[in-house]
Every structure is written in structure tokens, then in C-alpha cells.
C-alpha positions in Angstrom: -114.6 -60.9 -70.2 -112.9 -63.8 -72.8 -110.3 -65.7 -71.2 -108.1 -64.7 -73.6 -108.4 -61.4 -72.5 -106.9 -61.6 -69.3 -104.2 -59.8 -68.7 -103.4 -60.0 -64.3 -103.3 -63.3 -62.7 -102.5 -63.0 -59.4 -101.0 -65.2 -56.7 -103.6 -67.8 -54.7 -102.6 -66.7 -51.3 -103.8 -62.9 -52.3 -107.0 -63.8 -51.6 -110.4 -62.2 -50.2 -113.2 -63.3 -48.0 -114.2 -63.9 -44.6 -114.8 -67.2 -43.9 -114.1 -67.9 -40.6 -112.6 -71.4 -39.3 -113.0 -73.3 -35.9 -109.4 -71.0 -34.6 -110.9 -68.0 -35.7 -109.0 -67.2 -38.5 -110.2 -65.8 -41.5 -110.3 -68.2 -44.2 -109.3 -66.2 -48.1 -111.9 -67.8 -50.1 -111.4 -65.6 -53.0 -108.2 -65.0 -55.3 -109.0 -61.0 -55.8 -111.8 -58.8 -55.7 -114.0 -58.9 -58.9 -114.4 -55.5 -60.5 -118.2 -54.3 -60.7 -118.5 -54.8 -64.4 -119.9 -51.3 -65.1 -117.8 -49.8 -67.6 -120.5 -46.9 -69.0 -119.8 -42.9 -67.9 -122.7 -41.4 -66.0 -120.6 -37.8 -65.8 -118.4 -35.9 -67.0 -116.8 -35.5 -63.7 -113.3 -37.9 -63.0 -113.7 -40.3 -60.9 -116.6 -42.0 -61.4 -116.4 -46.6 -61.3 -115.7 -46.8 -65.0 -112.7 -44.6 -64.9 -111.1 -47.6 -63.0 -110.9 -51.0 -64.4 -109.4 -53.7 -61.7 -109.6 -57.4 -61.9 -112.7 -57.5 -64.6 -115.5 -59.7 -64.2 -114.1 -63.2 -66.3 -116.4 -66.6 -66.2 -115.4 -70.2 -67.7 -119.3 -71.8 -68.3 -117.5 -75.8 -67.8 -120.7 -77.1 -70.0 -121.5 -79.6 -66.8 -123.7 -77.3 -64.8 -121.3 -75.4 -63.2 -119.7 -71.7 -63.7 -115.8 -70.7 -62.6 -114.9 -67.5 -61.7 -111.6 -66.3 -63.4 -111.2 -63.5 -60.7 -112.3 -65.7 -57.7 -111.5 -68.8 -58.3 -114.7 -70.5 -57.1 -116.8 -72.7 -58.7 -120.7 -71.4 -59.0 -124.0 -73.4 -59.5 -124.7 -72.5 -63.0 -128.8 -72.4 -62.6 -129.4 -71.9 -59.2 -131.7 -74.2 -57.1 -134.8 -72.4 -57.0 -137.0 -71.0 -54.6 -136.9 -72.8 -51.0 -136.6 -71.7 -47.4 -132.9 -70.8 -45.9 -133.3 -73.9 -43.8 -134.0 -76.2 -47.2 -131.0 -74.2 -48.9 -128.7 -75.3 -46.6 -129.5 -78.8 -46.9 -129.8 -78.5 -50.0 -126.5 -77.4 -50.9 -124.5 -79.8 -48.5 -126.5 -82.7 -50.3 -126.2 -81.5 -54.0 -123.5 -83.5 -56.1 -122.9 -81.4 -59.8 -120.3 -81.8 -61.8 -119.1 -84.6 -60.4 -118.5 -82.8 -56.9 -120.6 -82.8 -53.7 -118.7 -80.2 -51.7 -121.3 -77.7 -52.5 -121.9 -74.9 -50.1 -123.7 -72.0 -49.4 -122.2 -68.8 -50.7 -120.9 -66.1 -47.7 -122.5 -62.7 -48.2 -119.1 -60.9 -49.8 -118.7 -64.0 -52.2 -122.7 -63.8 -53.2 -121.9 -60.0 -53.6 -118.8 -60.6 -55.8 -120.4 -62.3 -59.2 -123.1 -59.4 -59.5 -122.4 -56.9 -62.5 -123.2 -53.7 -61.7 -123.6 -52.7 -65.4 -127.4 -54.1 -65.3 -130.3 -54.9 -63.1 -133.2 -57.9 -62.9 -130.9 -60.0 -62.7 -127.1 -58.2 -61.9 -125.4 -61.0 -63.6 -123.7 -61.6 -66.6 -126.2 -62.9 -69.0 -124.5 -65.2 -71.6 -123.2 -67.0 -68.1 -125.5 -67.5 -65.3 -129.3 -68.3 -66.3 -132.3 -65.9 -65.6 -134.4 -67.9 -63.2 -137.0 -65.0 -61.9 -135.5 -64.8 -58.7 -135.9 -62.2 -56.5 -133.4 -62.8 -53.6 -130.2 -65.5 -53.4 -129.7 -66.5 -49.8 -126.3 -66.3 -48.4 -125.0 -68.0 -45.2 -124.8 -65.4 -43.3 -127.6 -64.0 -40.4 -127.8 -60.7 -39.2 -125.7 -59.9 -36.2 -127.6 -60.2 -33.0 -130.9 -61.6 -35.0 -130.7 -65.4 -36.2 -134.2 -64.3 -38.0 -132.3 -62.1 -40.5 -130.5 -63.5 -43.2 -127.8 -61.7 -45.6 -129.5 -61.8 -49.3 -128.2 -60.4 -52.7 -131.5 -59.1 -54.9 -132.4 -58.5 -58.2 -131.7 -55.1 -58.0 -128.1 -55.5 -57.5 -127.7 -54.9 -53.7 -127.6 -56.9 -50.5 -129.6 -56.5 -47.2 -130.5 -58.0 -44.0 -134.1 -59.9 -44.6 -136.4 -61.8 -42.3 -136.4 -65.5 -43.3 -140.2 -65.6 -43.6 -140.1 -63.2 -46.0 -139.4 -65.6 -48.7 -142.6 -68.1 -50.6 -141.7 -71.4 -49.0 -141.5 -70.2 -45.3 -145.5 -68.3 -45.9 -143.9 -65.0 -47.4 -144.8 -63.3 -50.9 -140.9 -63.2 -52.5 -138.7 -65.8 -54.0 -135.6 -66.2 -52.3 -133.5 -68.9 -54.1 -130.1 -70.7 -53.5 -127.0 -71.0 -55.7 -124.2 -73.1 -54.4 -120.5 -72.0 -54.4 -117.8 -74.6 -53.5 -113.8 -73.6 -53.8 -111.4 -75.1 -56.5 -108.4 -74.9 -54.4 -107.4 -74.9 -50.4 -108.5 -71.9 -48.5 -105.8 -69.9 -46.9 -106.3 -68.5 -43.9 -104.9 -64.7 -41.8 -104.7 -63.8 -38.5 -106.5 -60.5 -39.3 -107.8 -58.7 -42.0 -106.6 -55.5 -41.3 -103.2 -53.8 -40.2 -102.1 -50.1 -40.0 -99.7 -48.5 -41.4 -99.3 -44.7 -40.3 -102.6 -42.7 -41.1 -103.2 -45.7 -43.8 -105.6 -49.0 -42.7 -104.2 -52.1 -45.0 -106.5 -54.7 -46.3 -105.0 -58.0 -46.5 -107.5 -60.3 -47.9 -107.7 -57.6 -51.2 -105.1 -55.6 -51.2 -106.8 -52.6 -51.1 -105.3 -49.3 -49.0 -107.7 -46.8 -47.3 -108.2 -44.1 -45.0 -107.8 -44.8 -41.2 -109.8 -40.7 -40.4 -113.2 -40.5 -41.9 -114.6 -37.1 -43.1 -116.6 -35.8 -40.7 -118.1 -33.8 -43.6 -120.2 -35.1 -46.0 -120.7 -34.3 -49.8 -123.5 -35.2 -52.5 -122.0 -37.6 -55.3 -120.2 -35.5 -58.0 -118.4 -33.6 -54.6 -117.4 -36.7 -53.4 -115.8 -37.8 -56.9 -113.8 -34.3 -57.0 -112.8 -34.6 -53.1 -111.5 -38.3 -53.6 -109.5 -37.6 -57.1 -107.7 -34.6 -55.6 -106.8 -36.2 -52.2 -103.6 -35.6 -51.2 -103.1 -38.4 -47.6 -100.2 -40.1 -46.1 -98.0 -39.4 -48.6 -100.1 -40.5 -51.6 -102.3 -38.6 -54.2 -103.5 -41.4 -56.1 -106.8 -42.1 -54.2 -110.1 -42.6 -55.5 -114.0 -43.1 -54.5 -114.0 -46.8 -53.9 -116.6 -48.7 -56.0 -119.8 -50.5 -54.9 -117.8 -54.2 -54.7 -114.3 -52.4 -52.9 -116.6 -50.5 -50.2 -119.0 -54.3 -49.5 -115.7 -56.0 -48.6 -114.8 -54.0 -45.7 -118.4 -54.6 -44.1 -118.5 -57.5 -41.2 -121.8 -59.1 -41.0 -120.5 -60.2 -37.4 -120.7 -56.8 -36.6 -123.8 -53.9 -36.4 -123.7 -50.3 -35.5 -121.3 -49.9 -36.8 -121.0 -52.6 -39.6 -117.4 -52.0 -40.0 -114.1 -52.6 -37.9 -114.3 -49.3 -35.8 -110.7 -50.3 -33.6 -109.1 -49.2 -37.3 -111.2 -47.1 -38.9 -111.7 -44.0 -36.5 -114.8 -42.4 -36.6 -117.0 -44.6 -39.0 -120.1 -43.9 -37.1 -123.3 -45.3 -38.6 -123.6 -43.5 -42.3 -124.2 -43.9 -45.3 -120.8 -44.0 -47.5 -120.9 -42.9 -51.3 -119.4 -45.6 -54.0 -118.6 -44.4 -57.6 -120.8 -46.9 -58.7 -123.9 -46.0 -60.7 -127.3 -47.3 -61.2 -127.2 -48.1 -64.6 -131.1 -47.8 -65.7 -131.5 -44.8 -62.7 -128.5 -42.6 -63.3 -129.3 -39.8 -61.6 -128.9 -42.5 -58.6 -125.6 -44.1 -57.4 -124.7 -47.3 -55.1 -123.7 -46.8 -51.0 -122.5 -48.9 -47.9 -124.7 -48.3 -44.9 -122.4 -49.0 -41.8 -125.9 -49.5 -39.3 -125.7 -53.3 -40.7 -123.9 -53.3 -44.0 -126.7 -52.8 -46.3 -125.9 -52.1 -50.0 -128.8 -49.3 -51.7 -128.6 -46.4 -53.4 -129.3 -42.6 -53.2 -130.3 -39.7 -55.1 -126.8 -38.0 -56.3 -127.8 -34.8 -54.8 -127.9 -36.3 -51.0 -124.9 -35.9 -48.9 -123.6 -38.7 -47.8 -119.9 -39.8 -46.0 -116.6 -40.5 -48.3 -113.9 -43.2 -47.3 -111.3 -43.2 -49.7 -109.3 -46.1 -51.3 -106.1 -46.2 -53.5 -104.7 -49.8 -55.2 -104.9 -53.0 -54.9 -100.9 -52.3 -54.3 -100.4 -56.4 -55.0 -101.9 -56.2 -58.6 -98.6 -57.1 -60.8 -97.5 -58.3 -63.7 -98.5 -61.6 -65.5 -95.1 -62.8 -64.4 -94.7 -61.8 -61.2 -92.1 -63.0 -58.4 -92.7 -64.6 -55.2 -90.6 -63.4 -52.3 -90.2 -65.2 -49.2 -87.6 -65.4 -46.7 -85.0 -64.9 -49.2 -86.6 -67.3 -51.6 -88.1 -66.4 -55.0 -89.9 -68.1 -57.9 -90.7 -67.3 -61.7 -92.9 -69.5 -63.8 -92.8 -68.5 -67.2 -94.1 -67.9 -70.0 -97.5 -67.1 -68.6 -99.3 -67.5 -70.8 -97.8 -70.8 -72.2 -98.3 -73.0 -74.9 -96.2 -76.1 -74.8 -94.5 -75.6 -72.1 -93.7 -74.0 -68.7 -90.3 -73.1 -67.4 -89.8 -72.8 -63.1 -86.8 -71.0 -61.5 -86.0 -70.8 -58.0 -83.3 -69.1 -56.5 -82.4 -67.8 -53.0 -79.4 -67.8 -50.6 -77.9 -70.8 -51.3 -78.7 -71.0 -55.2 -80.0 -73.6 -56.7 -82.6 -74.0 -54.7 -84.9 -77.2 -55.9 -88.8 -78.1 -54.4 -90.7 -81.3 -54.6 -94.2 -82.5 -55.1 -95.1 -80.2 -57.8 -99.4 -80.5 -59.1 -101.2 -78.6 -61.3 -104.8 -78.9 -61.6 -107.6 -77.1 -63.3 -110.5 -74.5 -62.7 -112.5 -77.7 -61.7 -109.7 -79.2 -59.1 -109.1 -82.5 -61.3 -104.9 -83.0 -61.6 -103.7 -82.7 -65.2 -99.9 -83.4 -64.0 -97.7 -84.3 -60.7 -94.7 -85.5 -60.1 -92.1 -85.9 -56.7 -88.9 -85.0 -57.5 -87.7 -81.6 -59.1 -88.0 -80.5 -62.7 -87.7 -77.2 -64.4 -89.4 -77.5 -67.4 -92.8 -78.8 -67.5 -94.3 -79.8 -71.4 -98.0 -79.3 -71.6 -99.3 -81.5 -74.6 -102.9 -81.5 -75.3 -103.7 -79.8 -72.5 -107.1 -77.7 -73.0 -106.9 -73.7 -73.0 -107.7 -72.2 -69.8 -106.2 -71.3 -66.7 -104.5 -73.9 -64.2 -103.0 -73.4 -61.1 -99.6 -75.3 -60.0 -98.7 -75.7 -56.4 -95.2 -77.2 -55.2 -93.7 -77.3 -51.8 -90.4 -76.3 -50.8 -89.4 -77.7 -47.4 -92.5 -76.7 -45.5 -93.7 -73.6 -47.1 -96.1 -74.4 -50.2 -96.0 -72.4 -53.1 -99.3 -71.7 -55.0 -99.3 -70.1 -58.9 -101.7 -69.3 -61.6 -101.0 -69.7 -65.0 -102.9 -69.3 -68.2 -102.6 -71.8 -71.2 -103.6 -71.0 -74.7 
């Protein structure tokens, strides 16, 4: 997807991921939740992943070595690092300086998960962006729950699994398992919790997403499951769907086995297999599921019966312009996109309201402007087109925006 193509940009702190900090918080490494990419019908049946297009895959290639995710907002390791063991990818990504950073890390499973496109196999990534290095498995830094000998890797084929570390060349194995760094552009957020409920509803906060708190207890082959989610009529809404392959990943915890997923909010998620709209695109008679034993990503047969969770939004997708609301307090930057300049407002209970310390930086985290006092209109000369994010506090809350400049 061209940059210029965008057409959401959401606020920072509606983020997803689940890094977790030393207070055991979880940490929003990522902006929003990248769509899979596959935009190609398998069926003739509603339903299916490319009826729904949500936050579309979008890469800036920064011509230094490194990749940044327009969706994200992290910064990828272009090529990755080749084939080594998961102890040597550690190391290797806390000691590699690119770009003219060295706070490289190693990716968590769900952000790993996040750049593959689901529209092709061998590799599952966007070709004219990330190069082809023959690798079979990415490592992630994530281990199996209750086995340190297991370690979260995406593969070729597009999934993610639960692999012994010695499966891999370097450690006596037959398979290449290879590293690509990740590191994040802005501060990391953090939550309390990742999930709240809301009636029969179970709300995601780190994506926005809404699902179902009951699970069926029956379960359908694919094109069933399509029908069953598009004419689902639950707490009070009718617009839910069959989740895709990327929506269902994010609710798996690889803290967590048998079940792999949060079972205090979702009642009766057992150990199954869960359907995704998602297609195989060179095996179509095959489609993408979640297995909730340990979170593993494969596929089936679209004949085999397998469990439906249903999902409906993101409700926090909005408008390129959208307001901030907090304690009485909101904010409009505009026009988004912007040229020469950028106009913020602020109002709230006692109008004007002004805020200090404004910054705004780029995809790669270098400042392109700040300043200490209040101003409303920012100019913008000769600044490169791309997308920039300002941040500017207002007594102690700090306000975080993305804006696009063409």
C-alpha cells in the first residue's frame, strides 16, 4: 500500500501487543492491527477475509537498511540477519546498530506475526519491501509456556508454531531459522489489562476489536462458519464477522497453554481449533485457524468442522481527523494530510486551553521540530513526505498524534 494511499491514521495510544514490563503491565507496542494483505475471493459466499479491508498492510523502505511499518509503527530489519541459533539472535539483535540506531530487538510473536501477507507463501511478505533470504523460520522472543526448549517462530508458509530450538542448522538441526530485528519509533504505552467485559461482549483494548464472550459449542466446516458469522445477530449487534487469520493470533497468550487464550473472559474456549476467513492463497480449498492447545497458526481442509469466535470492529477506527477526548479536554490537528502547515486546537472546560513542549519527529524517531511554549499553527517547510507523529503535553497528561505530510 503507497503512502499516499492512506486513508486512517489512528491515535498512538490505540495500540496492540503484549509486551510485558517489570509491573506487569502490558506494554502497546503496535499502533493498530495490520490487515492480512489478502484481498483475492476464494467463494462466492460473504464473509470471507477480502470482504473486509482494515488497516492495510503500508511499508516506508527508509533506503538505510531498515523498513517502517505505516500500520505499526515499528521499525523492521530490512534483510534479516541470517541463519543462527535463538541464543546468537538474541545477542545479535541487542548488539546490532542499523540505521544509525542500536536499540534493536527481537520481535514478540504477535509483532513477527503482524508484517506477514497472507496474500502469498515462501516467503509471506511483501516482496518489493522485505528481501527473500531463503529462510525457513524467523525467531521471535517468545518460548513455549511451561518449556524454555520451545520457541515461538513465524515460517515460510505463513503461520507460527511452537518449535524446539535445536531444530534450527546452527544448534545441529536440518532448518534455517533466522532473525530479523524490530525496535519501536516512539514510547511504548502501557494497560492494566487487555481485556474488559461489557455485557455478553469481551473488549479488546490493545486493538480495538469486539468479540464474543460464549463460544459455540457447535462447530461448522468453513463456508458454514462464514454464513453463521455474517448473519449473527449478539448483544445487540448484527454486524459481526469471521475474524481473519491476524484478528484471531492477537487474542492468543503465549504465557498461557491449554487453553492458549484468556479463559476468565472467554467462557468455554476449550482447546480447538477456531476457523479464520483467511484463505490459503496457492491451496484454496484450504483456509487459516487458531489452535487454542498452544496458539499455533495452520490450516485445514474447508470441509473439516472446526469452532467459530466471532468479531465485529475495530469500534476506534475513525476519521483522518479525529478528536481526542479526555477529561473534558479535546484536540484537532488539521489538515491531516498537510502540506505547509498544521493548525492545533484545544478546547475544554475553561476554553482556551494552551499545552507546552510540543515535538514532532519522524517514522525513524529523529525530531524535525520542537518548541516550549504554545503555538497553534505549526509551518512545515521542506519537510519530506511521509507520516510524522507530534506529541505535546498538557499539564501531566501527554498527548500523542499522527499526521501525514504530502
Amino acid at each position: 500500500m503507497k503512502l499516499n494511499n492512506l486513508k486512517i491514521l489512528l491515535l498512538l495510544f490505540l495500540g496492540v501487543g503484549r509486551l510485558t514490563n517489570a509491573n506487569a503491565q502490558i506494554l502497546k507496542s503496535m499502533k493498530r492491527l495490520p490487515d492480512t494483505g489478502q484481498t483475492q475471493s476464494f467463494t462466492n459466499t460473504s464473509g470471507e477475509d477480502s470482504d473486509y479491508q482494515i488497516n492495510a498492510p503500508g511499508f516506508i523502505v527508509n533506503n538505510n537498511g531498515t523498513v517502517t511499518d505505516t500500520v505499526t509503527g515499528l521499525m523492521w530489519q530490512q534483510s534479516d540477519g541470517g541463519e543462527m541459533t535463538i541464543e546468537s539472535a538474541e545477542t545479535y539483535c541487542q548488539n546490532l546498530a542499523l540505521g544509525g540506531f542500536s536499540d534493536w530487538r527481537l520481535p514478540t510473536a504477535q509483532e513477527a506475526f503482524s508484517i506477514l501477507n497472507h496474500s502469498r507463501q515462501n516467503p509471506p511478505l511483501a516482496q518489493d519491501v522485505f528481501a527473500n533470504t531463503g529462510a525457513e523460520y524467523w525467531w521471535t522472543s517468545e518460548r513455549q509456556a511451561g518449556n524454555v526448549s520451545k520457541i515461538w517462530v513465524t515460517n515460510a508458509g505463513g503461520g507460527i508454531g511452537n518449535h524446539p530450538k535445536t531444530e534450527t542448522i546452527s544448534a545441529g538441526g536440518t532448518k534455517k531459522f533466522h532473525a530479523r530485528a524490530v525496535r519501536d519509533v516512539q514510547p511504548v504505552p502501557a494497560i492494566i489489562q487487555q481485556f474488559t467485559l461489557a455485557d455478553s461482549v469481551v473488549v479488546d483494548h490493545l486493538t480495538g476489536l469486539e468479540w464474543q464472550r460464549f463460544v459455540l459449542q457447535d462447530s461448522m466446516n468453513w463456508e458454514s462458519a462464514l454464513v453463521y458469522a455474517e448473519n449473527l445477530f449478539f448483544g445487540g449487534k448484527s454486524d459481526w464477522r469471521l475474524p481473519n487469520i491476524k484478528e484471531l493470533e492477537s487474542l492468543n497468550d503465549e504465557t498461557k497453554s491449554q487453553p492458549s487464550v484468556d479463559a476468565a473472559f472467554f467462557q468455554g474456549i476449550g482447546q480447538h481449533k477456531y476457523w479464520s476467513g483467511t484463505s490459503l492463497p496457492n491451496q484454496t480449498t484450504r483456509a487459516w485457524f487458531l489452535d487454542t492447545r498452544f496458539g499455533v497458526i495452520s490450516y485445514d481442509l474447508k470441509t473439516v468442522r472446526n469452532s467459530i469466535l466471532c468479531v465485529r470492529g475495530p469500534v476506534s477506527a475513525t476519521s483522518a481527523t479525529p478528536e481526542i477526548n479526555a477529561e473534558a479536554v479535546s484536540v484537532r490537528i488539521f489538515p491531516n494530510p498537510a502540506q505547509d502547515y498544521l493548525v492545533l486546537q484545544m478546547t475544554g472546560s475553561q476554553s482556551p486551553v494552551f499545552w507546552k513542549n510540543i515535538s514532532m519527529t519522524d517514522t525513524q524517531g529523529r525530531v524535525v521540530f520542537q518548541s516550549a511554549i504554545y503555538q497553534e499553527r505549526l509551518l512545515l517547510p521542506d519537510l519530506p513526505k511521509g507520516i510524522y507523529y507530534i506529541a505535546f503535553q498538557l499539564e501531566n497528561k501527554v498527548f500523542c498524534r499522527s499526521v501525514v505530510v504530502e
